[in-house]
Residue, then its C-alpha position, 0 to 999 in steps of 0.5 A: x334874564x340870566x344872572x350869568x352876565x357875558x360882559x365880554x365878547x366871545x373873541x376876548x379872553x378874560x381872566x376873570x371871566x373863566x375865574x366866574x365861569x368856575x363860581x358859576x360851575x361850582x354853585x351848579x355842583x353845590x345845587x345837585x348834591x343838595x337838591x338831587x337825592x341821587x346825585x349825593x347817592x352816587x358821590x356816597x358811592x364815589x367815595x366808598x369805590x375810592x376806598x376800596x381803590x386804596x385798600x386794593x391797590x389798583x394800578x394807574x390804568x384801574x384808577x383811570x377806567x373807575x373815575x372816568x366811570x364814576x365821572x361819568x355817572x356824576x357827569x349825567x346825573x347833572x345833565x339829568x338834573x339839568x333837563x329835569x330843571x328846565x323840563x319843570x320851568x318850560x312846562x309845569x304840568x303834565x305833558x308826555x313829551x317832557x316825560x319823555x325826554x326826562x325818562x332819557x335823560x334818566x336813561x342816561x344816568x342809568x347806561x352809564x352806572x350799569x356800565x360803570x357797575x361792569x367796569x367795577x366788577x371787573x377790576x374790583x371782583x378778581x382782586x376781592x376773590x384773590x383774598x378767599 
């Protein structure tokens, strides 16, 4: 049983119900950086690719590609987790459909840093070579 309770019917608004839907949001976060090694890598990351924003000085249009990039690492990093989550509860042993849909779900976090890494290169590499 879901300890996620939906009191209250979809045609309902509730204020407390979207106040809930961010506890339940935030413990999800709190469980992929102290459970997913790689999820705490890339928000090591994040932080140093905030860093070198500032000292660099990017321009608004800059920041918005870097964090829509970064966002979308951490993005599928937990969709990652997620289906690694469920793949392990539905089938604990080994089965070669479940490796693969886990090895997708991989790929996924590995499409969007390799092209988060392009765009990095790309705002981040002219402005470090201007100071040579």
């Amino acid at each position: 049983m879901s300890t996620h309770s939906h009191e209250n019917s979809p045609s309902r608004f509730s204020v407390r119900a979207r106040l809930r839907s961010f506890v339940f949001a935030w413990q999800g976060l709190m469980t992929l950086l102290r459970e997913q090694h790689n999820a705490r890598i890339h928000l090591l990351a994040l932080v140093g690719v905030v860093g070198l924003s500032i000292w660099l000085g990017l321009s608004a249009q800059e920041w918005a590609l870097v964090l829509l990039a970064s966002a979308l690492v951490m993005g599928f990093e937990a969709l990652n987790s997620a289906v690694e989550y469920l793949c392990d509860r539905v089938e604990p042993q080994h089965d070669p459909l479940i490796r693969k849909a886990k090895d997708v779900a991989a790929a996924a976090v590995l499409i969007a840093a390799l092209v988060a890494a392009i765009i990095a290169l790309i705002i981040y590499l002219p402005k470090l070579l201007a100071f040579l």
